[in-house]
Backbone bond lengths (Angstrom), bond angles and torsions (degrees), N, CA, C in turn:
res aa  C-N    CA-C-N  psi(-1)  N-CA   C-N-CA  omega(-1)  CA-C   N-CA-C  phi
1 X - - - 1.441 - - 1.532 108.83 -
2 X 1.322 98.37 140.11 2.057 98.28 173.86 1.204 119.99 -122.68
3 X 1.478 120.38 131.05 1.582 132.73 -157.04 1.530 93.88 -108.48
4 X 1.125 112.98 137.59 1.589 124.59 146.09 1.333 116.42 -92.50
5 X 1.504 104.50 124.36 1.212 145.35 -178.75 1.223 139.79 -96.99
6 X 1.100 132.08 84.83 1.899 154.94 -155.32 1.928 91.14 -76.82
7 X 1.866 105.74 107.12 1.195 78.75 160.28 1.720 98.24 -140.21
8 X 1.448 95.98 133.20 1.848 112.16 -174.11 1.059 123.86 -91.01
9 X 1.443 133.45 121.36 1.456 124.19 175.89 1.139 110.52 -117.19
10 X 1.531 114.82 131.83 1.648 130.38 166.42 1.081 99.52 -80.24
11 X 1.804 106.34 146.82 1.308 134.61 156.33 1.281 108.82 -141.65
12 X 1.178 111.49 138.84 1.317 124.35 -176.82 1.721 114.14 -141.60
13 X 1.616 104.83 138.13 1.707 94.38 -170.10 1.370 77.83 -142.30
14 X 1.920 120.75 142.97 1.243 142.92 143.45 1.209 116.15 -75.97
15 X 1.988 107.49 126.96 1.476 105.17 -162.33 1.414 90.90 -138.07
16 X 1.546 139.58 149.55 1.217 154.05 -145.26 1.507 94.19 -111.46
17 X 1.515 137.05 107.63 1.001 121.22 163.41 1.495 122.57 -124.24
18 X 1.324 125.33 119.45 1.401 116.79 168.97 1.604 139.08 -85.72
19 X 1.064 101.30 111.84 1.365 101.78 -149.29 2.157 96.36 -131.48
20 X 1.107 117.51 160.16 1.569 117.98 178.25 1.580 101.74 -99.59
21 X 1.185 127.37 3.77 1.981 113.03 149.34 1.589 94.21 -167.27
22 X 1.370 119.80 163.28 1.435 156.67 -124.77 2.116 73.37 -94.17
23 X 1.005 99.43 -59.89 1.820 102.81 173.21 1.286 110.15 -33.09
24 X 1.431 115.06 -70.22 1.181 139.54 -165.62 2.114 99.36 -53.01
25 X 1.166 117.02 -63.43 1.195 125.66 -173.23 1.432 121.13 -57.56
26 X 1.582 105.66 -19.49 1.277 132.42 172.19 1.071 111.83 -61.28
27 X 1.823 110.72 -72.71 1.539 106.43 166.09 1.208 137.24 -26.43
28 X 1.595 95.88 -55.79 1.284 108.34 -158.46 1.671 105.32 -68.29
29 X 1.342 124.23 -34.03 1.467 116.76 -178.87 1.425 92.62 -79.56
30 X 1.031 148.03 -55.89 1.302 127.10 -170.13 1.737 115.75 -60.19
31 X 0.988 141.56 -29.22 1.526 139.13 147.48 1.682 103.99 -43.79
32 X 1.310 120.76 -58.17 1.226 108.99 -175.54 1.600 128.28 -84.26
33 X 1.368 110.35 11.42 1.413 134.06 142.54 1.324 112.03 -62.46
34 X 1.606 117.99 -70.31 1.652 110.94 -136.77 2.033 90.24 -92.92
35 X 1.712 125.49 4.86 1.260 143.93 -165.92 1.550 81.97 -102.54
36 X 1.660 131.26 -34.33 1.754 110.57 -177.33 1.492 86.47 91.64
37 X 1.197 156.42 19.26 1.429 132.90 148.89 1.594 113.02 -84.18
38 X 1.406 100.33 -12.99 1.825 86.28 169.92 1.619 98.59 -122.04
39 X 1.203 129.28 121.23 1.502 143.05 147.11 1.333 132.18 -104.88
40 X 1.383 102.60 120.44 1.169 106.60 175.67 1.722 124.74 -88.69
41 X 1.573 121.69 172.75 1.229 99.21 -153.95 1.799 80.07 -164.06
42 X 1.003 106.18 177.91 1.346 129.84 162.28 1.333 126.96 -33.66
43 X 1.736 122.30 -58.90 1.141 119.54 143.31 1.774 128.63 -36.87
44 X 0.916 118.15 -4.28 1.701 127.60 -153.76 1.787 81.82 -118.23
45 X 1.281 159.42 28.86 1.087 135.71 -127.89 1.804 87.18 -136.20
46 X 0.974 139.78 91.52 1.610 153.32 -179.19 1.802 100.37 -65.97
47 X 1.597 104.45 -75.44 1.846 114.43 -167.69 1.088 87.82 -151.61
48 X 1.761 79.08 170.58 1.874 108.03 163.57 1.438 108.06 -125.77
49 X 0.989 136.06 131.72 1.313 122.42 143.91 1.481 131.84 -121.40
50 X 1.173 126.69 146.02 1.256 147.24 -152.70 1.835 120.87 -107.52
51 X 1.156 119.89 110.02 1.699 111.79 -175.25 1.802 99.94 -147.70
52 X 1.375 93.27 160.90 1.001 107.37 176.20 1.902 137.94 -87.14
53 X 1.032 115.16 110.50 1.691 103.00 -161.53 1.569 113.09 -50.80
């Protein structure tokens, strides 16, 4: 029998942003996400978890 298999990996990276409100800083790392100045990678590697579809 063959199972499909869900497997998820967290990454997570702490990034310094200065920004004039918690909104504002929000943006701004998420622009500098989807712009490729923040990448995450392997080092960035939190869990896995594993389930069944």
């Amino acid at each position: 029998m063959k199972y499909t298999v869900i497997v998820t990996e967290t990454l997570s990276q702490k990034v310094k942003i200065e920004a004039d409100s918690e909104a504002d800083a929000l943006e701004i790392a998420e622009d500098m996400y989807y712009a490729s100045d923040i990448i995450l990678d392997c080092d960035d590697f939190v869990c896995a978890e594993f389930e069944i579809d």
